[in-house]
C-alpha positions as CSV (number, residue, x, y, z in Angstrom):
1,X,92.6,77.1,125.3
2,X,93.1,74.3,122.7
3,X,94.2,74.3,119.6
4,X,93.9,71.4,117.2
5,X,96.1,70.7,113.9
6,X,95.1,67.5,112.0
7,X,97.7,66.4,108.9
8,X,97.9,62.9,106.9
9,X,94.7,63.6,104.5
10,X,95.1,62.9,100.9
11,X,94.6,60.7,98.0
12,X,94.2,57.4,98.0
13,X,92.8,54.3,95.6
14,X,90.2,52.0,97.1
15,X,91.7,49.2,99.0
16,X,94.9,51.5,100.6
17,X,95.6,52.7,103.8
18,X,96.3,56.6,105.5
19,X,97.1,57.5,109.0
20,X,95.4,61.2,110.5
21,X,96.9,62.6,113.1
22,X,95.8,65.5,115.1
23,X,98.2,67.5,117.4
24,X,97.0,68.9,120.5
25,X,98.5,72.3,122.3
26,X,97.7,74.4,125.3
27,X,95.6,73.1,128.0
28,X,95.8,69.4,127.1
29,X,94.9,69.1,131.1
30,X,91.3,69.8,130.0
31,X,90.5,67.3,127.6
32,X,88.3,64.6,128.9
33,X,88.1,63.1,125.0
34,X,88.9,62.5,121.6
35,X,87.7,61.7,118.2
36,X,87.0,61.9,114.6
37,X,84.3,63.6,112.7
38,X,83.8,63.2,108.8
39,X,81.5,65.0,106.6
40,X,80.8,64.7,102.9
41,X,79.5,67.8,101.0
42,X,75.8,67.8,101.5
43,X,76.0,65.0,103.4
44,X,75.2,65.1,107.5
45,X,78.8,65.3,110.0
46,X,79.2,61.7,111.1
47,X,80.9,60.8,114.3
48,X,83.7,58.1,113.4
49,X,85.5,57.3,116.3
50,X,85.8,58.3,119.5
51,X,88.6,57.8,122.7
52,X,88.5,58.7,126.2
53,X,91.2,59.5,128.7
54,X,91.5,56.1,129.9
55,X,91.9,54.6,126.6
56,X,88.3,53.6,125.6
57,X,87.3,53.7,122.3
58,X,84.1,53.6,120.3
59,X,83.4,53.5,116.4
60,X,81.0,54.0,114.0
61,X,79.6,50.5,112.2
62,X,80.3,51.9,108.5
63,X,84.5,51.8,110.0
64,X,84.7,49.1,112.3
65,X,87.2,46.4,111.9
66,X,88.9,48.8,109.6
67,X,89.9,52.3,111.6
68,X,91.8,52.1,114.8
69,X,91.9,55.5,117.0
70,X,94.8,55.9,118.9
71,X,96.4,58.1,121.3
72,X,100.4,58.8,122.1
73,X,100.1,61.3,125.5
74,X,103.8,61.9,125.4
75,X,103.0,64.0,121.6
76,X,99.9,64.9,122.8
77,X,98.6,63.2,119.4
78,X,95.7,61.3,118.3
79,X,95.8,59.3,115.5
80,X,93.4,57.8,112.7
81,X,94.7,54.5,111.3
82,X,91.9,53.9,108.2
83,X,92.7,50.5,106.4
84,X,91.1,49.0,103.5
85,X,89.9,52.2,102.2
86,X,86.7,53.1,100.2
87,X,85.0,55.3,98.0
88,X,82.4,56.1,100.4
89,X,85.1,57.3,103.3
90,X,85.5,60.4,101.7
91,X,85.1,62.6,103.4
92,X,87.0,66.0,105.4
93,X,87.9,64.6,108.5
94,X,87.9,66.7,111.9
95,X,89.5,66.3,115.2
96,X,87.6,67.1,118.1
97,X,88.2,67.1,121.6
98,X,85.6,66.9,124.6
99,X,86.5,69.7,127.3
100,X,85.8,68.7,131.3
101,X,82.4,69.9,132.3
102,X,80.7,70.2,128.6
103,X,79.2,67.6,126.9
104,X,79.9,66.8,123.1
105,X,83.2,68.4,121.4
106,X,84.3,71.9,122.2
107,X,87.6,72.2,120.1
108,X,87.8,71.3,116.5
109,X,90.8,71.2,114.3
110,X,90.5,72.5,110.6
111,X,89.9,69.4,108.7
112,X,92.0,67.5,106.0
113,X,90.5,66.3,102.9
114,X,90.7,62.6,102.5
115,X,89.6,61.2,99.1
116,X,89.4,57.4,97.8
117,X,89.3,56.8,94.4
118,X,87.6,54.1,93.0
């Protein structure tokens, strides 16, 4: 089993910066993947950005050249670095993590409620 915890959401004006992180715990052995979901109310889930065990990422165009995913193995953390901030990012913003043998996520954190204000 893995549990997921993500923290950093919060309030922000156009133009700033936040950093998610998301905690990983118990069998951190059988993740094969990362990455970062977002969805809007009414609005479809949209993959954001996604990192492998062997450090390869992948991002959606809407975030490019302004998120960075990261990983720290020794915390067992992932992070979200989102510059240059705007309106249209918000969003609550999941963790997810990809599980040996399945395809797509498997465990998903809670969420944290990221909001950019104009």
């Amino acid at each position: 089993q893995v549990q997921l915890v993500e923290s950093g959401g919060g309030l922000v004006q156009a133009g700033g910066s936040l950093r998610l992180s998301c905690a990983a715990s118990g069998s951190i052995g059988s993740i094969s993947a990362a990455g970062w979901y977002r969805q809007a109310p009414g609005k479809q889930r949209e993959l954001v950005a996604t990192i492998t065990s062997s450090g390869r990422t992948n991002y959606a165009d809407s975030v490019k050249g302004r998120f960075t995913i990261s990983e720290d193995n020794a915390k067992n953390t992932v992070y979200l670095q989102m510059n240059s901030l705007k309106p249209e990012d918000t969003a609550v913003y999941y963790c997810a993590a990809d599980r040996w043998g399945y395809n797509g996520a498997y465990y998903w954190g809670q969420g944290t409620q990221v909001t950019v204000s104009s």
